[in-house]
PDB file of N, CA, C, O and CB in Angstrom:
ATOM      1  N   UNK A   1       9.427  11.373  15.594  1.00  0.00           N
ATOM      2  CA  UNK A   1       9.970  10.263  14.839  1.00  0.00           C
ATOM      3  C   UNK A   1       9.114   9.024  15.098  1.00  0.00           C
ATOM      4  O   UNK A   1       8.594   8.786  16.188  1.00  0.00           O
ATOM      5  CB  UNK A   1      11.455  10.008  15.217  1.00  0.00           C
ATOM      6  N   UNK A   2       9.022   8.362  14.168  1.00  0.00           N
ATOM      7  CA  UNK A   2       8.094   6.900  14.009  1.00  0.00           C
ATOM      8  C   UNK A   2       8.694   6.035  14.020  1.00  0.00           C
ATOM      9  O   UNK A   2       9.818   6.285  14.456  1.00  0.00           O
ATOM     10  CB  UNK A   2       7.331   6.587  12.932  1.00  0.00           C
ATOM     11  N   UNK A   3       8.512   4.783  13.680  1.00  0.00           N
ATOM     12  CA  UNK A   3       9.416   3.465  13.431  1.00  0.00           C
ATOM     13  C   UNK A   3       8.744   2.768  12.374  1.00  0.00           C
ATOM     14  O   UNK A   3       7.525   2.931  12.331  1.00  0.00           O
ATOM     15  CB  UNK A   3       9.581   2.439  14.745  1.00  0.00           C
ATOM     16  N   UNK A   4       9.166   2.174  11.684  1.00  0.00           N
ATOM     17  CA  UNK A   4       8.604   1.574  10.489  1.00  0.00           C
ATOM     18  C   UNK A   4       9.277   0.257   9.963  1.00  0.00           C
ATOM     19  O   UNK A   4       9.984   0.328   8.959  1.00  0.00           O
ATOM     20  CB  UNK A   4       8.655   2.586   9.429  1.00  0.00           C
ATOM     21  N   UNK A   5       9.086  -0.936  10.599  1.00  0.00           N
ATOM     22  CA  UNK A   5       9.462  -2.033  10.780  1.00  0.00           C
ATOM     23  C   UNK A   5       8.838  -3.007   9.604  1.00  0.00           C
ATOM     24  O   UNK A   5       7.649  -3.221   9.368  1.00  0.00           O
ATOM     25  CB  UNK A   5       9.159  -2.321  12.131  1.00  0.00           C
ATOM     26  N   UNK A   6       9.943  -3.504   8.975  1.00  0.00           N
ATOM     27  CA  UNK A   6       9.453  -4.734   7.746  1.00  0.00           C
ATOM     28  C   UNK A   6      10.413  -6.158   8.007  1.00  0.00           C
ATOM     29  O   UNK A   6      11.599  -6.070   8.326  1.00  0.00           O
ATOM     30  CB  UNK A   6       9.864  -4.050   5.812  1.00  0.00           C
ATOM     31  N   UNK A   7       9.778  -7.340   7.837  1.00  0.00           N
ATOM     32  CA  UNK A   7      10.858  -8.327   7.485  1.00  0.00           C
ATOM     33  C   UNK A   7      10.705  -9.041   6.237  1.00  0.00           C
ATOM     34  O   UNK A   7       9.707  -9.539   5.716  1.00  0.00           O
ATOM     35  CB  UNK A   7      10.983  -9.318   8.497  1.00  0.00           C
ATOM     36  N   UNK A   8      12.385  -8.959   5.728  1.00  0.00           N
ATOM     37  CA  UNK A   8      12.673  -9.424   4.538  1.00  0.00           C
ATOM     38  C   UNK A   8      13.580 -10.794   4.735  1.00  0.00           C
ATOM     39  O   UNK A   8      14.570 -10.806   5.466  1.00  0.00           O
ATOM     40  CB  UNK A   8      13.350  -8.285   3.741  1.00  0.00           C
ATOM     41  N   UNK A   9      13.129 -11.928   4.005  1.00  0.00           N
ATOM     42  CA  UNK A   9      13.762 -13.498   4.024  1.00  0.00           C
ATOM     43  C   UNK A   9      14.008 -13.267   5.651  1.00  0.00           C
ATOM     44  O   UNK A   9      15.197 -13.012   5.848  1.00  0.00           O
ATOM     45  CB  UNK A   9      15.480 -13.918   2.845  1.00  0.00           C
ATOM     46  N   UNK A  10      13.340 -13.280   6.692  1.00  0.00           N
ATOM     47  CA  UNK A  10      13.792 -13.561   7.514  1.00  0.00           C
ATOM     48  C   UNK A  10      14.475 -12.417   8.085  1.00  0.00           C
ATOM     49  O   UNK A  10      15.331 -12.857   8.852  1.00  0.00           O
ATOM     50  CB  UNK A  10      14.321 -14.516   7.259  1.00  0.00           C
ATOM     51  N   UNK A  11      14.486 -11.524   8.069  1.00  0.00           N
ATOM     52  CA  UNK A  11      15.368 -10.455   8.726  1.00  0.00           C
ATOM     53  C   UNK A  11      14.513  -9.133   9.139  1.00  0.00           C
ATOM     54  O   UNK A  11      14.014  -8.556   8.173  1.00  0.00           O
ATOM     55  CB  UNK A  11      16.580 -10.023   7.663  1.00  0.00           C
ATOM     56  N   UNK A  12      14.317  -8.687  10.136  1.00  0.00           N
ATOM     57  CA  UNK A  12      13.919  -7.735  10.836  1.00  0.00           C
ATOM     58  C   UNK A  12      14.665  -5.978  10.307  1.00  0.00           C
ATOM     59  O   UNK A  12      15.852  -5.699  10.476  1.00  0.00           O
ATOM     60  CB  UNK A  12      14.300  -8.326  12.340  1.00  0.00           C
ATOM     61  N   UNK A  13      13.998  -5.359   9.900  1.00  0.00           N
ATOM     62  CA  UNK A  13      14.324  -4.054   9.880  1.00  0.00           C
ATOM     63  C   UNK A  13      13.927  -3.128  10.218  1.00  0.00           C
ATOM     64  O   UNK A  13      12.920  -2.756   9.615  1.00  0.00           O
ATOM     65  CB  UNK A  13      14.456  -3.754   9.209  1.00  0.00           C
ATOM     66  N   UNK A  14      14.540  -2.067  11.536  1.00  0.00           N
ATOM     67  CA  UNK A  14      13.483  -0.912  11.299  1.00  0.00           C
ATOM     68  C   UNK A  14      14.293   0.020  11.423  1.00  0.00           C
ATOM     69  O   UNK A  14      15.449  -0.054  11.842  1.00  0.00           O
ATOM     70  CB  UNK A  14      12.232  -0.725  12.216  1.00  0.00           C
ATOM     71  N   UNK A  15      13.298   1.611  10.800  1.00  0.00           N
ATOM     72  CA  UNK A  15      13.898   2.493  10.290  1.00  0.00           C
ATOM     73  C   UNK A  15      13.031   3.311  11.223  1.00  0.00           C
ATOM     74  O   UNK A  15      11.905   3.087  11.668  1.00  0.00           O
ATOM     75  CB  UNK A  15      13.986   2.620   8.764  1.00  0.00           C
ATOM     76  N   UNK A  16      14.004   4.491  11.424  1.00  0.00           N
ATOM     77  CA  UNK A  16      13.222   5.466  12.327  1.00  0.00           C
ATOM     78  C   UNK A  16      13.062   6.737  11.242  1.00  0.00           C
ATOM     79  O   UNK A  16      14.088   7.084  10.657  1.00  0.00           O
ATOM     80  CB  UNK A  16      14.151   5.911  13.915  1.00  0.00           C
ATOM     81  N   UNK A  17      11.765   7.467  10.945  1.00  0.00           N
ATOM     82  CA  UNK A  17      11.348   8.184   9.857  1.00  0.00           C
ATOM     83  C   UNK A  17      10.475   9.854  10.889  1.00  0.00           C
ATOM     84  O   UNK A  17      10.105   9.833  12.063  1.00  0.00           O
ATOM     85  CB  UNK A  17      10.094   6.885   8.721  1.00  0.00           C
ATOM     86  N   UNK A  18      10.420  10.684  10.220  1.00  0.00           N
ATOM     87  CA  UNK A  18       9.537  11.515  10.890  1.00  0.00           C
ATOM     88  C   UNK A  18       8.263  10.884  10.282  1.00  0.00           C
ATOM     89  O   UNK A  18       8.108  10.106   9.341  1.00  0.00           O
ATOM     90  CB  UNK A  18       9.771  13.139  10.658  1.00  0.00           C
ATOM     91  N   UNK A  19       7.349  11.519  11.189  1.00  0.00           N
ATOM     92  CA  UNK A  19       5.956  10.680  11.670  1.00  0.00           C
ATOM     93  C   UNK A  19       5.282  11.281  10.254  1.00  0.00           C
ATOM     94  O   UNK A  19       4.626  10.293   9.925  1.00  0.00           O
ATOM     95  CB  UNK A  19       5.004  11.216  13.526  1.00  0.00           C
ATOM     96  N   UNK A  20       5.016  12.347   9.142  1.00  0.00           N
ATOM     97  CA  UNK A  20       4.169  12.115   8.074  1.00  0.00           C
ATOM     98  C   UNK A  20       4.901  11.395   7.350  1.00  0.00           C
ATOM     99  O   UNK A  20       4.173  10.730   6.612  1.00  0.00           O
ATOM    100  CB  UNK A  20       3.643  13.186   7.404  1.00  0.00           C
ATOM    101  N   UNK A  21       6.353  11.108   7.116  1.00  0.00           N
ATOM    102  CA  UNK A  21       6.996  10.349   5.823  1.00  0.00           C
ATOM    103  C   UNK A  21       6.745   8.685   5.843  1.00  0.00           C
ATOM    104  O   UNK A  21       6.794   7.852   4.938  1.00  0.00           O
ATOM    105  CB  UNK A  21       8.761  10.636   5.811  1.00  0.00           C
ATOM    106  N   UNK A  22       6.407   8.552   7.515  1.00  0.00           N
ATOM    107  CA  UNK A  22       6.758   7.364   8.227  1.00  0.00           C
ATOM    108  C   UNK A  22       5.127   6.444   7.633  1.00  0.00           C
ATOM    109  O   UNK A  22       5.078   5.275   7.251  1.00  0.00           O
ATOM    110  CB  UNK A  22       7.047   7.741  10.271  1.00  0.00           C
ATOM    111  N   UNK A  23       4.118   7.291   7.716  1.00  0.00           N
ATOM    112  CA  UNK A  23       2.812   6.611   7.688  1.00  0.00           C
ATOM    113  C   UNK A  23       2.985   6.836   5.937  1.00  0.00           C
ATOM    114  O   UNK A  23       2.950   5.727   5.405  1.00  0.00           O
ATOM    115  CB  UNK A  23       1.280   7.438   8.722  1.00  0.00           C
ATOM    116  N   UNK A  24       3.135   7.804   5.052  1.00  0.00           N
ATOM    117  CA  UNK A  24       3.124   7.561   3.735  1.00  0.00           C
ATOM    118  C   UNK A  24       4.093   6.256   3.159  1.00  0.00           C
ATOM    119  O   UNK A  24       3.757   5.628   2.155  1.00  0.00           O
ATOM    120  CB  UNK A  24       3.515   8.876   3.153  1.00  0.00           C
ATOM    121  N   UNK A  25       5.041   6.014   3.749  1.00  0.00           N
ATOM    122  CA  UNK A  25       5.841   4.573   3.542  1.00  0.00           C
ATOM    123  C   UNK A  25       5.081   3.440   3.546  1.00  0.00           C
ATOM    124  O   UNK A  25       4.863   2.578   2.696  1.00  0.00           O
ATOM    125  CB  UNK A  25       6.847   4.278   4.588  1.00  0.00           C
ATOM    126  N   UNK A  26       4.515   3.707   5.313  1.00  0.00           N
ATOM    127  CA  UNK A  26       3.627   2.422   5.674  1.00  0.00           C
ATOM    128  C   UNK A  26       2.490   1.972   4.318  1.00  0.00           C
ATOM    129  O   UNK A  26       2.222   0.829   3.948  1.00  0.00           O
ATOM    130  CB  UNK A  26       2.626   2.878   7.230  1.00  0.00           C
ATOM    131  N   UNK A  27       1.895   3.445   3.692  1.00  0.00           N
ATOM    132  CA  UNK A  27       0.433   2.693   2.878  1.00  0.00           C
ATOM    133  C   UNK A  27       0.919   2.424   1.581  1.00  0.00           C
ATOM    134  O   UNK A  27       0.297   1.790   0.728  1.00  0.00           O
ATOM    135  CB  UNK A  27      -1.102   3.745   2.674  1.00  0.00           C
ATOM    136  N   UNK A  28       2.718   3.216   1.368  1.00  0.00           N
ATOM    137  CA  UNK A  28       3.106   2.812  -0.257  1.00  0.00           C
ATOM    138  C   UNK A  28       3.307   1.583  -0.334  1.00  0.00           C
ATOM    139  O   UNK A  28       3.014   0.940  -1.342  1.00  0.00           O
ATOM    140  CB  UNK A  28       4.364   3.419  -0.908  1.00  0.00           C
ATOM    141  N   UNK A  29       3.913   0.994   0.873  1.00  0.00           N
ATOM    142  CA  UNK A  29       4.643  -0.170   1.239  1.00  0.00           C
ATOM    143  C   UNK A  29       3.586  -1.453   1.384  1.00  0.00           C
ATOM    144  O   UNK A  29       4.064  -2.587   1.433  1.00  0.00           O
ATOM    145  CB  UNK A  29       5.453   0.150   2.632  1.00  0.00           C
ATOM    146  N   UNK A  30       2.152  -1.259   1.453  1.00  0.00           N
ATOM    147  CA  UNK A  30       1.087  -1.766   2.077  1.00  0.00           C
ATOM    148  C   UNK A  30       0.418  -1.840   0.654  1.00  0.00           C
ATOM    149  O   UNK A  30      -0.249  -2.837   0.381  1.00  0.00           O
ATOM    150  CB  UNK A  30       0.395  -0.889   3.353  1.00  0.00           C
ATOM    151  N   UNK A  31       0.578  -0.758  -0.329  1.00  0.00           N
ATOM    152  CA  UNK A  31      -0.169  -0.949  -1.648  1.00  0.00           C
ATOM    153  C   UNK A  31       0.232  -1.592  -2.373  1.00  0.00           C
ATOM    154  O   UNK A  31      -0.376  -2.142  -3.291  1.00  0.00           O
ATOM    155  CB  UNK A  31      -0.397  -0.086  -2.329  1.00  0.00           C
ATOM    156  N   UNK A  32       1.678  -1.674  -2.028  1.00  0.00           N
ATOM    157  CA  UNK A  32       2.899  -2.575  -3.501  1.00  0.00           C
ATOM    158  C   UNK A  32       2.776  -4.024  -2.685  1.00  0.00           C
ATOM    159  O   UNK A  32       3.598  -4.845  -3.090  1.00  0.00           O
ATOM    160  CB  UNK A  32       5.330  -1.827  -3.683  1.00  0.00           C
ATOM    161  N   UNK A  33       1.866  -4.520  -1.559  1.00  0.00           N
ATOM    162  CA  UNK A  33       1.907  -5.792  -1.950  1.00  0.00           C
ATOM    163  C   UNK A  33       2.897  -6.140  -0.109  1.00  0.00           C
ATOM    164  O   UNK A  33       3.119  -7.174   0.521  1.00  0.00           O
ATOM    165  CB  UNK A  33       2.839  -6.056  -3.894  1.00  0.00           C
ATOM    166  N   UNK A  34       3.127  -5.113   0.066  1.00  0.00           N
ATOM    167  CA  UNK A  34       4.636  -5.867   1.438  1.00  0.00           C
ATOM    168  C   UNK A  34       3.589  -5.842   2.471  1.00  0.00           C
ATOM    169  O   UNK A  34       2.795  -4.902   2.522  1.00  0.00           O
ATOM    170  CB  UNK A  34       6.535  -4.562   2.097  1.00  0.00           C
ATOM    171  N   UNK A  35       3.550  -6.734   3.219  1.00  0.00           N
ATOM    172  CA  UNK A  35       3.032  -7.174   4.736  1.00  0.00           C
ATOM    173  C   UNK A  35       4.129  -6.784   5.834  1.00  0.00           C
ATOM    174  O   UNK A  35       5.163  -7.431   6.001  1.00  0.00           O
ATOM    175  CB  UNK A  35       2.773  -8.936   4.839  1.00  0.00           C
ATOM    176  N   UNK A  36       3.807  -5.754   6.492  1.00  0.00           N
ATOM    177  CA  UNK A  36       4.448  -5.039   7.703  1.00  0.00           C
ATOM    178  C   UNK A  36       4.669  -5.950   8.918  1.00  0.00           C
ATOM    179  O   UNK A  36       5.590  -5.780   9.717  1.00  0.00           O
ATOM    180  CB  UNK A  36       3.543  -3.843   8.167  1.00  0.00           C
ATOM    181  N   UNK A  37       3.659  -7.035   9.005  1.00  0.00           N
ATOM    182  CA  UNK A  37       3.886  -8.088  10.204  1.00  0.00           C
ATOM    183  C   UNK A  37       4.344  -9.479   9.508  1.00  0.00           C
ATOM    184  O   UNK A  37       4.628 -10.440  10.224  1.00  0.00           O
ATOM    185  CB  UNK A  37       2.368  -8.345  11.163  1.00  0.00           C
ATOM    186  N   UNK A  38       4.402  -9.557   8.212  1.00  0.00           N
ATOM    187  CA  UNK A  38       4.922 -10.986   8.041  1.00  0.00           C
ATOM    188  C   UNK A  38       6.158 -10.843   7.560  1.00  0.00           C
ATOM    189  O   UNK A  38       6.890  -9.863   7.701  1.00  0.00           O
ATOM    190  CB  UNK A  38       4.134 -11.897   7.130  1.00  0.00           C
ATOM    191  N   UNK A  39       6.419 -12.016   6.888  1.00  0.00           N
ATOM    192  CA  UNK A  39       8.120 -12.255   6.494  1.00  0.00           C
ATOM    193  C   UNK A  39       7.435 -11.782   4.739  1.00  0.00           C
ATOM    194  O   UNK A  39       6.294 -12.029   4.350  1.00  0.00           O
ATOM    195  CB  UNK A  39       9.102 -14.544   6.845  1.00  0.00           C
ATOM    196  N   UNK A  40       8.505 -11.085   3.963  1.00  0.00           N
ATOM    197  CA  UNK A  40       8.340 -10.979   2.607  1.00  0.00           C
ATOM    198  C   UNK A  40       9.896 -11.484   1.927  1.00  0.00           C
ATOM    199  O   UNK A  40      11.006 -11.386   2.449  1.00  0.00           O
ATOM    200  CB  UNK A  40       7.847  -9.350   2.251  1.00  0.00           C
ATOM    201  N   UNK A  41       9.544 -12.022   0.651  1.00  0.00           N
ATOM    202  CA  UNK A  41       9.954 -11.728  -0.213  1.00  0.00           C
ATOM    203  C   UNK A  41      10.977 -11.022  -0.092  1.00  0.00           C
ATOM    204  O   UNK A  41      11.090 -10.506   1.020  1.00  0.00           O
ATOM    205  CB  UNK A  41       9.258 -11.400  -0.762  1.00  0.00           C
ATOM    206  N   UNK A  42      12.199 -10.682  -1.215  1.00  0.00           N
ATOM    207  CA  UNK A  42      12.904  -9.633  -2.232  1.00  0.00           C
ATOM    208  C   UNK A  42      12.717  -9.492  -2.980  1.00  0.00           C
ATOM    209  O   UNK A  42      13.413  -8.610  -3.483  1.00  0.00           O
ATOM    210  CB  UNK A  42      13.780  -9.531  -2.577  1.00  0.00           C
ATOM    211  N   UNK A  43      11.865  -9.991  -3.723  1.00  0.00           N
ATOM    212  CA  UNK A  43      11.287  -9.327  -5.258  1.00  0.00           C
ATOM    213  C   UNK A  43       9.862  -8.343  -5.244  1.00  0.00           C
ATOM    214  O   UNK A  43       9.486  -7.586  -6.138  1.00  0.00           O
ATOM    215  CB  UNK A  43      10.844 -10.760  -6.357  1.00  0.00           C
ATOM    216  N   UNK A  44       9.096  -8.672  -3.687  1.00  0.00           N
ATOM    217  CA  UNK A  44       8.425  -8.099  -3.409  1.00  0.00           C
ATOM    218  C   UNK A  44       8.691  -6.224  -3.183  1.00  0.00           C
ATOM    219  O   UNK A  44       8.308  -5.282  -3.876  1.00  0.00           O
ATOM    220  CB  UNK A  44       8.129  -8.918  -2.553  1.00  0.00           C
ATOM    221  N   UNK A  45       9.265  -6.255  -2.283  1.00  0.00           N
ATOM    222  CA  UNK A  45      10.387  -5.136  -1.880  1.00  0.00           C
ATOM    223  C   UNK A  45      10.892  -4.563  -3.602  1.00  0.00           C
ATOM    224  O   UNK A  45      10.341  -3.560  -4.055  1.00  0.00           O
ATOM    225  CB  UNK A  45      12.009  -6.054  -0.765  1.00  0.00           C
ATOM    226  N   UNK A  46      11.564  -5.034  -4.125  1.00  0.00           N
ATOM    227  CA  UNK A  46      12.295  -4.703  -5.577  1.00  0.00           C
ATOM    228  C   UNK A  46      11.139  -4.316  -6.169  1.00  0.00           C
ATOM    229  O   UNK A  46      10.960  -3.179  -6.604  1.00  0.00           O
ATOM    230  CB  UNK A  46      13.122  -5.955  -6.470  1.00  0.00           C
ATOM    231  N   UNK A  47      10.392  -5.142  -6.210  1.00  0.00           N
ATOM    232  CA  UNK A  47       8.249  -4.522  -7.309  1.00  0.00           C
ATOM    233  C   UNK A  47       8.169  -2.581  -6.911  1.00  0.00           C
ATOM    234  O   UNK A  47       8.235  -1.602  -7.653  1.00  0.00           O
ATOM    235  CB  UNK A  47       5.690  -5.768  -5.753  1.00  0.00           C
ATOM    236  N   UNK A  48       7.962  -2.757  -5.066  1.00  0.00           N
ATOM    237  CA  UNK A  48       7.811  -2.152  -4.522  1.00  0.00           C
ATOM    238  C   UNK A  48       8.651  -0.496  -4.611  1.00  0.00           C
ATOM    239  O   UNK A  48       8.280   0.668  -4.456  1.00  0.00           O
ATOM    240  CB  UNK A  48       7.828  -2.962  -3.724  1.00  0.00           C
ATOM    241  N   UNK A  49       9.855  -1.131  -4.920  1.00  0.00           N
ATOM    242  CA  UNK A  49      10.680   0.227  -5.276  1.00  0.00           C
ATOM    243  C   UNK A  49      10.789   0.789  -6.945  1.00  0.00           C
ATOM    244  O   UNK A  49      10.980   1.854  -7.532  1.00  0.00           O
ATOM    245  CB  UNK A  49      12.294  -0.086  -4.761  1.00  0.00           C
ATOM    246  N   UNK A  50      10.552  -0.558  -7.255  1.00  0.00           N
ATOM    247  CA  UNK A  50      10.532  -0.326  -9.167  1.00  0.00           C
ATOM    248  C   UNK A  50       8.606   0.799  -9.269  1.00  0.00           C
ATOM    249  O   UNK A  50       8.385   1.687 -10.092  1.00  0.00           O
ATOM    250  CB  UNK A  50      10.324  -2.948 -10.444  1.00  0.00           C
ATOM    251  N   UNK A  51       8.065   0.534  -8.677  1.00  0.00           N
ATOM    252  CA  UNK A  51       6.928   0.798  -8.883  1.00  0.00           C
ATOM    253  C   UNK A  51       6.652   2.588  -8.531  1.00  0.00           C
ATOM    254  O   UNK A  51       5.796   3.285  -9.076  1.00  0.00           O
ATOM    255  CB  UNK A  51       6.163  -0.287  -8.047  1.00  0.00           C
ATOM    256  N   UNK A  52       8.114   3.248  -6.975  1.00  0.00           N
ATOM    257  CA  UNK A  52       8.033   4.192  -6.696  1.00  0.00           C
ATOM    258  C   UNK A  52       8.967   4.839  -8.173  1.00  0.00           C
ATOM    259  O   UNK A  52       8.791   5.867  -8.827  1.00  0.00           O
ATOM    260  CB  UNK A  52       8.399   4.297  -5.195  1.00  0.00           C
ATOM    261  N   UNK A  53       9.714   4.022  -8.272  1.00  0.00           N
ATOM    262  CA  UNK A  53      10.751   4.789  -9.243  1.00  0.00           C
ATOM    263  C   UNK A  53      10.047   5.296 -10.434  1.00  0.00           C
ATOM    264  O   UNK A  53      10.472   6.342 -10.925  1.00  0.00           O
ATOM    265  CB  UNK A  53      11.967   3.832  -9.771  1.00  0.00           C
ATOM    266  N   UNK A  54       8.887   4.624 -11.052  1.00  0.00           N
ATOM    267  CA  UNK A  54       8.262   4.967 -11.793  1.00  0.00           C
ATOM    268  C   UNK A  54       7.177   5.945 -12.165  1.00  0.00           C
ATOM    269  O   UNK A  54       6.789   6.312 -13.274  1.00  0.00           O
ATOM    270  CB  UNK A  54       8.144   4.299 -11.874  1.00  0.00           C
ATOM    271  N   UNK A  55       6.661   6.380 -10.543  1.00  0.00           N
ATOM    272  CA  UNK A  55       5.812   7.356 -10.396  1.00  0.00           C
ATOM    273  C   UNK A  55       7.069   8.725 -10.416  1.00  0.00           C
ATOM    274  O   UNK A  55       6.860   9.867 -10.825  1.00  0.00           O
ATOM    275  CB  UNK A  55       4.778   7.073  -8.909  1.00  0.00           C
ATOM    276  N   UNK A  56       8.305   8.211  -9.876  1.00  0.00           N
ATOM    277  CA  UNK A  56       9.222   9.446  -9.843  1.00  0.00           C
ATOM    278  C   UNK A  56       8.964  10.053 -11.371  1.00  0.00           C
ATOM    279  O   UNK A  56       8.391  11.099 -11.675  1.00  0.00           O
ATOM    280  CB  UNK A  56      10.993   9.008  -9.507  1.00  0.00           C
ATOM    281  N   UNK A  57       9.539   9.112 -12.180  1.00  0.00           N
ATOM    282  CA  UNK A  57      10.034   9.370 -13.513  1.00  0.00           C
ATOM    283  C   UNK A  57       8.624  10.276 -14.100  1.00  0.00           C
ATOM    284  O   UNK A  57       8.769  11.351 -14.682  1.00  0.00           O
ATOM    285  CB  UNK A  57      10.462   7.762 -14.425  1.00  0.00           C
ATOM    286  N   UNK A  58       7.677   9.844 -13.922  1.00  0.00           N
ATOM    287  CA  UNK A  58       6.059   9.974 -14.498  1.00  0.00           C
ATOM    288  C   UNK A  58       6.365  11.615 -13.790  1.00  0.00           C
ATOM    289  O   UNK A  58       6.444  12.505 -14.638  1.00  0.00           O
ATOM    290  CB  UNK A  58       4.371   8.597 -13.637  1.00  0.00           C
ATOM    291  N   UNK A  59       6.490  11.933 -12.717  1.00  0.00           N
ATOM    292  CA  UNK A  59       6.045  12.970 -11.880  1.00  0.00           C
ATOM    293  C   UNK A  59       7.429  14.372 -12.209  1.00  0.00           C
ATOM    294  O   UNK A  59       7.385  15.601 -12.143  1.00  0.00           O
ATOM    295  CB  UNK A  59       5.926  12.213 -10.027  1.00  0.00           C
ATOM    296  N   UNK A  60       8.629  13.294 -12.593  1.00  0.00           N
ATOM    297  CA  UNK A  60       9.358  14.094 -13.708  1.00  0.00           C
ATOM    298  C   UNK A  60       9.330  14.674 -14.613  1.00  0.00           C
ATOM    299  O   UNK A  60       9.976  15.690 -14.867  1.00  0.00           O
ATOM    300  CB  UNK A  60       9.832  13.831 -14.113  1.00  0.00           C
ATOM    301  N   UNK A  61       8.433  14.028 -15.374  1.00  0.00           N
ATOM    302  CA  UNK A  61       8.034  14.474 -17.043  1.00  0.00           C
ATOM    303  C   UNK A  61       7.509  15.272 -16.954  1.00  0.00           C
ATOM    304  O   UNK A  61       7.867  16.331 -17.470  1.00  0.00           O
ATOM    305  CB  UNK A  61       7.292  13.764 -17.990  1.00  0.00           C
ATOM    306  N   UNK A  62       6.442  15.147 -16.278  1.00  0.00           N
ATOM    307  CA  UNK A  62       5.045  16.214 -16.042  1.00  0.00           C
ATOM    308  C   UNK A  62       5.478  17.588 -15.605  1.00  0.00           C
ATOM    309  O   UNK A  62       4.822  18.596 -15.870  1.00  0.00           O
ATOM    310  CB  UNK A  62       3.933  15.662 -14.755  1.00  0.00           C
ATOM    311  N   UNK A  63       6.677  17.597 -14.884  1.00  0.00           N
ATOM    312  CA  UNK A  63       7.584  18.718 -14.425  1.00  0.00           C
ATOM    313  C   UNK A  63       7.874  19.242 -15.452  1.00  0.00           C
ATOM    314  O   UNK A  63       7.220  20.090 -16.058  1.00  0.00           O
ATOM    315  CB  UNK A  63       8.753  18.452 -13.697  1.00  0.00           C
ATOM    316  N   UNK A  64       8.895  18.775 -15.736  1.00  0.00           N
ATOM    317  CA  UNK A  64       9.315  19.021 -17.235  1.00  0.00           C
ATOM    318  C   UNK A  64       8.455  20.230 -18.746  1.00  0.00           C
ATOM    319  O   UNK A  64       8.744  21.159 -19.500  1.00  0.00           O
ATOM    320  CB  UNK A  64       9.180  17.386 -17.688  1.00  0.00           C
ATOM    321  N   UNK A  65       7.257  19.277 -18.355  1.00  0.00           N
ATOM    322  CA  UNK A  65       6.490  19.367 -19.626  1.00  0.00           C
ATOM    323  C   UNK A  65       5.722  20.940 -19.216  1.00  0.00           C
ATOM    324  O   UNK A  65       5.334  21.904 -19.877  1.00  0.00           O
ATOM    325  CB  UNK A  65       5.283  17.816 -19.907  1.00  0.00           C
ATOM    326  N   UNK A  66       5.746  20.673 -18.130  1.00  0.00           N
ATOM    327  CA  UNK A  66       4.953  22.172 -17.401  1.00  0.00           C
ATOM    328  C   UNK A  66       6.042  23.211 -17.473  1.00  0.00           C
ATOM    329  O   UNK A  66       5.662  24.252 -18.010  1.00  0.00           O
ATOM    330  CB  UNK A  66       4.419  22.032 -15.516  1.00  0.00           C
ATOM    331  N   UNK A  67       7.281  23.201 -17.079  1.00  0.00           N
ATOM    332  CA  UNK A  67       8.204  24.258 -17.282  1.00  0.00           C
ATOM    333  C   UNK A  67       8.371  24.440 -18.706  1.00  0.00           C
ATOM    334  O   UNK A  67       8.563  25.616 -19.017  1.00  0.00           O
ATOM    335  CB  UNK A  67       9.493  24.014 -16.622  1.00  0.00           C
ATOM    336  N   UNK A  68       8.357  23.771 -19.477  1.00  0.00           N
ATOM    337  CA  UNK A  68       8.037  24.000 -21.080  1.00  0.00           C
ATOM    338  C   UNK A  68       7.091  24.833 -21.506  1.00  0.00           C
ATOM    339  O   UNK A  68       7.215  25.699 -22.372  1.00  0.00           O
ATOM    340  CB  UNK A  68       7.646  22.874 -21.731  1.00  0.00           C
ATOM    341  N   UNK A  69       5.900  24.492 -20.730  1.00  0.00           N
ATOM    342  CA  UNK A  69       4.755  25.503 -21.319  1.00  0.00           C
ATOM    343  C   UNK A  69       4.992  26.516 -20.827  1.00  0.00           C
ATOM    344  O   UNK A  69       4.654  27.419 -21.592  1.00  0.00           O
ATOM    345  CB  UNK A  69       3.339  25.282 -21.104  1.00  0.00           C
ATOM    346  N   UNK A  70       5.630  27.075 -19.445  1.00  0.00           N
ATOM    347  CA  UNK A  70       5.264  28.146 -18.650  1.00  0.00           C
ATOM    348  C   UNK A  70       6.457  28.959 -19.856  1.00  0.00           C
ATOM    349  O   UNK A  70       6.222  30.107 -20.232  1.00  0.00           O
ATOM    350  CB  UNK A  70       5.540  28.020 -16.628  1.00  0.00           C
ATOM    351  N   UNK A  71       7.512  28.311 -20.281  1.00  0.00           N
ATOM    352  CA  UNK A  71       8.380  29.386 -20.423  1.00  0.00           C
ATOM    353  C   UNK A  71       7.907  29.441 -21.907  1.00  0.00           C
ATOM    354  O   UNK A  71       8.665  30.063 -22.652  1.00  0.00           O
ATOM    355  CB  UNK A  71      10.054  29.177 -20.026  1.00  0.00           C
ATOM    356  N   UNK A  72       6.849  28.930 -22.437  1.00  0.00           N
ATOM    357  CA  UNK A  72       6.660  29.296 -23.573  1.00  0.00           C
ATOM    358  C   UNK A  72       6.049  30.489 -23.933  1.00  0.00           C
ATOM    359  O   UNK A  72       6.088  31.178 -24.952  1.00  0.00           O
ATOM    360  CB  UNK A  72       6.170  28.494 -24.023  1.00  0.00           C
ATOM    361  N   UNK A  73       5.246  30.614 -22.443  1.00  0.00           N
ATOM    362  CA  UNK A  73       4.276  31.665 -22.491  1.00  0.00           C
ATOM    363  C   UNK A  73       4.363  33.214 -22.450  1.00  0.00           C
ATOM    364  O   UNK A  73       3.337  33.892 -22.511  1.00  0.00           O
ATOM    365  CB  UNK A  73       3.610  31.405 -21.612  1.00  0.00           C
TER     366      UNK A  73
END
């Protein structure tokens, strides 16, 4: 288990994660813009989750679209 510590308006959080989920957080969290040692934002954080939600949806379709072909075949 890892720790994976952010602060938001002032507030300290940390989350204890297993150690590969823990470092993939750290660089999603690090790409959308959030600083792991400073104070952030909430809209930062909100970007940050709107931005995973969207690769979900994207990574949905593509699911989708592939079980379509397979069972076409």
């Amino acid at each position: 288990m890892k720790n994976v510590a952010l602060t938001i308006s002032g507030n300290r959080y940390e989350i204890k994660l297993e150690e590969e989920f823990a470092e993939f957080v750290k660089r999603d969290l690090q790409d959308a813009g959030i600083n792991l040692h400073q104070d952030n934002k909430p809209d930062k954080l909100l970007k940050a989750y709107l931005r995973l939600a969207k690769q979900s949806t994207s990574y949905a379709d593509e699911i989708e679209l592939l079980i379509e072909t397979l069972d076409s075949l």
